[in-house]
C-alpha positions, 0 to 999 in steps of 0.5 A: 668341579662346581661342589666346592663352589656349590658347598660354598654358597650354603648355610652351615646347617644345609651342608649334610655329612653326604655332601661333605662326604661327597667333597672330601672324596674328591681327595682321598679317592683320587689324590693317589692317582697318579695321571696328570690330567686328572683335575679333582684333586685340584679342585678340591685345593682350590676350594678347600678354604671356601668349605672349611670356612662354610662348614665351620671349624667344628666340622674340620674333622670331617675334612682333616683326612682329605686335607692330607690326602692333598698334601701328598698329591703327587701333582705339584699344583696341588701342593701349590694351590694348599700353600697359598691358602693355608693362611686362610684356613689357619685363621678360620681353625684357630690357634690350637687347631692350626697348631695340631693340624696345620704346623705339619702341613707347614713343615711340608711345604718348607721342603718341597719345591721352590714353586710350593714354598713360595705360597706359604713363605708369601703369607708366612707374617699372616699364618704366623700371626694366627700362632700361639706366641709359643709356636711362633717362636719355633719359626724364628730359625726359618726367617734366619735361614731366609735372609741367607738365601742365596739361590732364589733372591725372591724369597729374601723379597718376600721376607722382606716385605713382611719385616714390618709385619714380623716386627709386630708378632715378635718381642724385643728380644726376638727383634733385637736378636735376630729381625734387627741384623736381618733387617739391616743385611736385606738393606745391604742385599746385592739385589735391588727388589730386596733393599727397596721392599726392606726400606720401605718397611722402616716406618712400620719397624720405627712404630713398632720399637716406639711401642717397645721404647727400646733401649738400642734405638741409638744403635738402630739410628747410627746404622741407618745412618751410615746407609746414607754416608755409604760410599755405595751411591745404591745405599744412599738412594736407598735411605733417601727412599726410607725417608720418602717412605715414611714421609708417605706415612705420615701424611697419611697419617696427618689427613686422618689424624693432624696431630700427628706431632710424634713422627714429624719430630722423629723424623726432624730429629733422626732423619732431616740432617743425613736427607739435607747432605744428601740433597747435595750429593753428587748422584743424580738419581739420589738428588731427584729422589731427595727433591721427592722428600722435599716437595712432601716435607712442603706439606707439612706445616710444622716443617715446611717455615724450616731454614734449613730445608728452605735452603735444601729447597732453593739448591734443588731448584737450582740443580744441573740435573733435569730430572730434579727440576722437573721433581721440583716443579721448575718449568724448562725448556725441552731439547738437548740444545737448551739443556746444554746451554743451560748447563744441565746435565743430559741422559747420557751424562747423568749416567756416566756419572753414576757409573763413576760414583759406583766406582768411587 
């Protein structure tokens, strides 16, 4: 139980072949066993990476054997305990190393149970950013096969929440082909979690096609669009989320860097005109997340002496919805009978208004 451990507080050069003899027996002579309660292989999984990376790369092959002796560990949690580590192993082996030794163990994960999948396809951006751009490419299949994941919405999540990361490893042609349509479909998606962790990733795909100065950055704009005219109130919150988001980015960009002109006017000129209808629209929830964007859009100098968004502005501190005066930073009187006097909207109103938009 405390080898690993041990093994790792050591200097390469104290780490005799004895010892590390010792370490790997922990898998090789007990990973056949099949009692549940047997504990070391599980050991020897969880502190596989911390010995790979004391012993160094050039010391793999002396762990390589017990590396596969876990791999068909018939305790589950074995297997689990590899495939969220895998990543890590891959960037201390390297490129041609992860290549021979560890695209194998990949494979296997892929086809094992949901509960071993999830680690490898929660680090998947990271193991494939260790690949050769050869090997990467033979993995592009299993993104397409993720987005039409159907039994477990979670996986359609986490690819999700790589895309920015998976926009980066990929060429254009690989983008245009296959991350763009799978981007937009996880917009679409049935399911809340997975529309929110993909429109949380358009500022890191808009860097990315800026990098690439594509040629169908039109076409991409044009289907963001339509999310916020869609007659789904689910699709319009969602762009007014994508704006929120990347407004998050560029004032963290402008504190480090203030001249951070290039996304302000990207945004001014791509995202302002759909965010300013929204800010009208008849969905209470999408109008206190467009009144968000607004009170960032005031910290930014070079937007904030804007006329149309003044005038976004003084509608929003305005509105009926409660909830958007209050994002706004209107002072109120709380109590339902206030509310109704003042004519706004309560909680109970707010929802069958959007049921009803739902509905439309």
């Amino acid at each position: 139980q405390h080898l690993g451990p041990l093994i790792a507080t050591l200097s390469q050069g104290e780490v005799t072949p004895k010892l590390l003899q010792y370490y790997a027996s922990m898998a090789t002579g007990k990973g056949q066993c099949g009692s549940g309660d047997n504990e070391m292989p599980t050991f020897c999984a969880y502190n596989f990476p911390a010995v790979v990376l004391t012993v160094g790369r050039d010391n793999w092959v002396h762990l390589q054997e017990a590396y596969c002796e876990l791999l068909k560990d018939i305790q589950w949690k074995v297997r689990r305990t590899l495939s969220y580590s895998i990543h890590e192993i891959a960037l201390i082996l390297g490129p041609q190393l992860t290549q021979d030794s560890l695209l194998p163990a990949l494979d296997t994960f892929l086809k094992d149970l949901d509960e071993v999948k999830v680690g490898v396809l929660q680090n998947l951006g990271k193991l494939l950013g260790v690949m050769e751009p050869a090997a990467r490419l033979l993995y592009v299949p299993l993104l397409c096969n993720l987005e039409m994941e159907s039994d477990n919405w979670r996986f359609r999540q986490l690819l999700a929440l790589q895309l920015g990361e998976l926009f980066h490893l990929y060429e254009e042609e690989v983008i245009q082909t296959e991350l763009y349509p799978i981007f937009m479909k996880l917009c679409r998606d049935p399911v809340a979690e997975v529309r929110n962790a993909s429109g949380n990733q358009l500022h890191s795909i808009l860097t990315r096609m800026h990098e690439l100065n594509v040629s169908w950055r039109e076409e991409f704009m044009e289907e963001l669009h339509d999310l916020a005219t869609d007659r789904l109130f689910q699709h319009r919150h969602l762009f007014a989320q994508m704006c929120q988001s990347i407004l998050e980015a560029i004032l963290a960009a402008h504190v480090q860097s203030p001249a951070h002109a290039v996304d302000v006017e990207m945004f001014k000129k791509d995202l302002l005109p759909q965010l300013l209808v929204l800010a009208q629209d008849k969905v209470g929830n999408i109008r206190q997340r467009v009144a968000i964007c607004f009170q960032m859009l005031s910290k930014i100098e070079a937007l904030s002496s804007d006329a149309d968004i003044a005038g976004a502005v003084a509608s929003l501190t305005t509105d009926k919805d409660v909830e958007v005066l209050r994002t706004m930073g209107e002072t109120l009187q709380l109590g339902l009978t206030s509310n109704k006097h003042l004519g706004r909207s309560n909680g109970a109103e707010r929802d069958a208004e959007v049921r009803k938009a739902s509905t439309v």
